[in-house]
Structures are given as C-alpha cells and as structure tokens.
C-alpha positions as CSV (number, residue, x, y, z in Angstrom):
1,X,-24.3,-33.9,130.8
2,X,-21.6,-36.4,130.4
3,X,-18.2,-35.2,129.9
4,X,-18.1,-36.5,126.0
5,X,-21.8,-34.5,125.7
6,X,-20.0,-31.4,126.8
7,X,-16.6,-32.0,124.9
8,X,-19.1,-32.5,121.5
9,X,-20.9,-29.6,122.6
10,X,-17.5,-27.2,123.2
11,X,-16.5,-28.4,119.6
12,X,-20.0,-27.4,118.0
13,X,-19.8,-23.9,119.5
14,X,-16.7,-23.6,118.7
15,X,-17.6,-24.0,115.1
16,X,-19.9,-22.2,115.3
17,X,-18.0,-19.0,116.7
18,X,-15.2,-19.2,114.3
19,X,-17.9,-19.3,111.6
20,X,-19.6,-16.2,112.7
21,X,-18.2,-12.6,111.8
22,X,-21.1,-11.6,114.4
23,X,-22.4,-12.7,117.9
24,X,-24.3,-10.7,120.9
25,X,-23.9,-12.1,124.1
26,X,-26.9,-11.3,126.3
27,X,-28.6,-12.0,129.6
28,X,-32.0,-12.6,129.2
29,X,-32.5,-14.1,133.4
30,X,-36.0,-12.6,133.9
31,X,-37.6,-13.4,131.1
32,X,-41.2,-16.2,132.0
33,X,-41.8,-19.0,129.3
34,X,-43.9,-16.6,127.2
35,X,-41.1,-13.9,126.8
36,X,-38.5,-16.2,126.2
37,X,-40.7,-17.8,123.4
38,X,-41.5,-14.5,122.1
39,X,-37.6,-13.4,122.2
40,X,-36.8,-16.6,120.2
41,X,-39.3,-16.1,117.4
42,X,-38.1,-12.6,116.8
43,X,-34.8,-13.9,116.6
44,X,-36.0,-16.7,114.1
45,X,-37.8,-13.9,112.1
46,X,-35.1,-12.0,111.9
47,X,-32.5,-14.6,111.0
48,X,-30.8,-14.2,114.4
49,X,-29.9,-17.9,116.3
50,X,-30.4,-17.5,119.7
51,X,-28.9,-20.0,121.8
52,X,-28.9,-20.7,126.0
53,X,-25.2,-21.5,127.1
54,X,-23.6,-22.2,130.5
55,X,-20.7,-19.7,130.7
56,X,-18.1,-22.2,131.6
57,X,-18.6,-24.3,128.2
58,X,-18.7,-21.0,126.2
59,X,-15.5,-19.7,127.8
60,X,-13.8,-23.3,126.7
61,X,-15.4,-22.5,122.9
62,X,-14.0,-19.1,123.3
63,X,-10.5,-20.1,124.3
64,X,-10.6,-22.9,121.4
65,X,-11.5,-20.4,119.1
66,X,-9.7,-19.0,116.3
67,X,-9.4,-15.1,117.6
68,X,-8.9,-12.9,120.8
69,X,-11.7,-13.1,122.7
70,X,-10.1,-12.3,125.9
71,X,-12.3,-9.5,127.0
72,X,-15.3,-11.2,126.6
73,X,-14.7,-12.9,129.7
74,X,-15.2,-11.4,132.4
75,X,-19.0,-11.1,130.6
76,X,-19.6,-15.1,131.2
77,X,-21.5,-14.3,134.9
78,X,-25.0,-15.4,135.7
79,X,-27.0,-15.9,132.5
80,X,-25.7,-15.8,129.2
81,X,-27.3,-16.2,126.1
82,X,-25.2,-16.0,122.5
83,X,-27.1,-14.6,119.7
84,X,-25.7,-15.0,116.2
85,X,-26.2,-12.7,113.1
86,X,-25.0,-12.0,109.8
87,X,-26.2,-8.6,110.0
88,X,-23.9,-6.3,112.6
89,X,-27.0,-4.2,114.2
90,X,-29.8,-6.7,114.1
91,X,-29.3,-8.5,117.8
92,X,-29.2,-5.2,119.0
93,X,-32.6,-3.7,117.2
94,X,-34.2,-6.8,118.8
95,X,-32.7,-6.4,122.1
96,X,-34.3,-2.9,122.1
97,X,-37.3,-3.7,121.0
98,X,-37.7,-6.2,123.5
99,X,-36.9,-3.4,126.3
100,X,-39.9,-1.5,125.4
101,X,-41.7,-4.3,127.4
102,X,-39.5,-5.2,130.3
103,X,-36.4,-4.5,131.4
104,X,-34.4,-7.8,129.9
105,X,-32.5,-8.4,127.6
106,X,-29.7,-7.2,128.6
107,X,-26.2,-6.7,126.2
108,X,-23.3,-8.2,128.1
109,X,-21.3,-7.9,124.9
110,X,-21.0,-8.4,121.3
111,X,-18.2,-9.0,118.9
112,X,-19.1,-7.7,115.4
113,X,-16.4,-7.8,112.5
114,X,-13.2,-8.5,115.1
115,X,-14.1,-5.6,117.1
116,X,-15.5,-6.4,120.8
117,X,-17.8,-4.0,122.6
118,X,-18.7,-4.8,126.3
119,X,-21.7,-3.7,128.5
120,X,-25.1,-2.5,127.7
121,X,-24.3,0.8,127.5
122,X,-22.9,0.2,123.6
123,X,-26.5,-0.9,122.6
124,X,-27.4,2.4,120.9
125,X,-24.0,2.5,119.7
126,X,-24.5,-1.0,118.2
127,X,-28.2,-0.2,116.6
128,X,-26.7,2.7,114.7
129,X,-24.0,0.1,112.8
130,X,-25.1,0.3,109.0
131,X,-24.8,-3.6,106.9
132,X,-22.5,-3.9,104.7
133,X,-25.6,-4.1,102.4
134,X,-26.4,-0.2,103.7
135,X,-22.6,0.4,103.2
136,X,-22.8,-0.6,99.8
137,X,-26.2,1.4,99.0
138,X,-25.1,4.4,100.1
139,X,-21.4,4.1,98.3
140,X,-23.5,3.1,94.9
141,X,-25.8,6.3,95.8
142,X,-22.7,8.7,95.8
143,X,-21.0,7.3,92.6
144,X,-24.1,7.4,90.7
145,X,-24.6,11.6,91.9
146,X,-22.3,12.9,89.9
147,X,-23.4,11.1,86.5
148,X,-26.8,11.9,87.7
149,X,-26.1,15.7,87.3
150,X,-24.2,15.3,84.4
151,X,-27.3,14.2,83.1
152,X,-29.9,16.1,84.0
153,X,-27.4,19.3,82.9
154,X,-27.5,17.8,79.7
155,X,-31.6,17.6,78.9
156,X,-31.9,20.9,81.2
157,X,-29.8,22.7,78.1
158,X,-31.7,21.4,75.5
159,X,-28.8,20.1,74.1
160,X,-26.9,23.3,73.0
161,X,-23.3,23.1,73.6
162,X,-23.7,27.0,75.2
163,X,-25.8,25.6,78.0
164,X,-23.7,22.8,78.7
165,X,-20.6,24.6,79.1
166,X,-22.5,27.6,81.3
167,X,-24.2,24.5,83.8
168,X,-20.5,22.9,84.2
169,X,-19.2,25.7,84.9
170,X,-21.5,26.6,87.5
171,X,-21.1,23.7,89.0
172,X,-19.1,23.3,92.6
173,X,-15.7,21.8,92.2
C-alpha cells in the first residue's frame, strides 16, 4: 500500500468514525475462510459493517477523529476488526452468538453513544443495552398505562358516576 493509498484510506475511516454514534472493535484471529464468511454475512444481515483494519492506520483515524478515543488504544494489538452499527447492542448479540461455535470473536472494545467500554468482559454488559427504538417503546408503554386504566375504570362502572368516583379512589396514588 502506497503511502497516498494509506493517507486516502486514514481519511475514509476517519469519516467513517466520526459518522458512527456506534463501533465494536474486535479480534476475530482464528477464524478459517468459512467462519470469517459466515461472521460477515451475519453482520450484513444484521446491518452491522464489518471491516479488517491494520491497527496502526485505525489509531491515525482515531487520533484524526472528532472525539476522545484515547482509551481505545492500547486495544489496537494483534488483530483488529471495527464493526459498525446503528443499533448499540447488535455487534455484541452477534459476537455471542458466534461464541457458541468457537471461541472467537473476541470484544477488544466498543464505543457506543460517547461512552467507551474496553475488554471482553463488558459483552454481556453490552447485549443487555436497549435501542433507542426499545427506549422509546417502553417510555410510550408507560404513558399510555395510566389512560389505559382510566379507561377501562370507565366501561368497568357501567358509566355511573358512583362507580367512577369508588374505582379512582381506589386506585394507588
């Protein structure tokens, strides 16, 4: 690779990085032709881009970089791998999944939402993160509760004012 190759490919990560709100970094060393073709359509399937990177060109991305991504470097030994998502727990659901199989990947560290989480032993961690799609769902479930019970106090009474007043009343503050 030709020193204006890797300067165009710095740049492209780069853009890439400041772009995502969401990246894993893993090291999938171990994997044979079949597992790394398998790893990559899972990724593809899941909307997940998995890329191969040599760890000196990723530090120079991550030091051009708009953010602090200091503590991701002492990560960038041996094989490195950047996955990047738009949804926080996905890389590490396939990550898992993959471990049920063999003993690779493995999470060197991730950066979701400005927040930096190093070593594999945050993968569980990780997998429990809810979407901000599963953030919103479960804030619209607990506004719509309360009008829900209104509700159903309201048919339960049959509509007599007696009934209404003797549910709410009844009810928990």
């Amino acid at each position: 690779m030709t020193r204006e190759e890797k300067t165009q490919f710095i740049d492209g990560l780069t853009i890439k990085i400041n772009e995502a709100n969401i990246f894993y970094l893993a090291d999938i060393a171990g994997l044979n032709a079949e597992g790394s073709t398998k790893l990559r359509r899972t990724c593809f399937n899941s909307n997940v881009k998995l890329e191969v990177v040599k760890n000196s060109l990723l530090k120079k991305a991550l030091e051009k970089a708009n953010g602090n991504y200091d503590e991701l470097y002492s990560t960038l030994v041996g094989n490195t791998s950047i996955m990047f998502s738009t949804v926080g727990n996905t890389p590490a659901k396939i990550i898992k999944d993959f471990r049920k199989k063999s003993s690779t990947p493995l999470l060197k560290g991730a950066f979701i939402e400005e927040a930096i989480y190093i070593g594999d032993e945050n993968l569980e961690f990780l997998i429990n993160i809810k979407s901000k799609e599963e953030l919103i769902g479960d804030i619209i479930a607990l506004l719509q509760s309360p009008a829900k019970n209104v509700i159903s106090a309201l048919k339960s009474s049959g509509g007599k004012i007696a009934g209404i007043v003797k549910t709410l009343s009844e009810r928990p503050e």
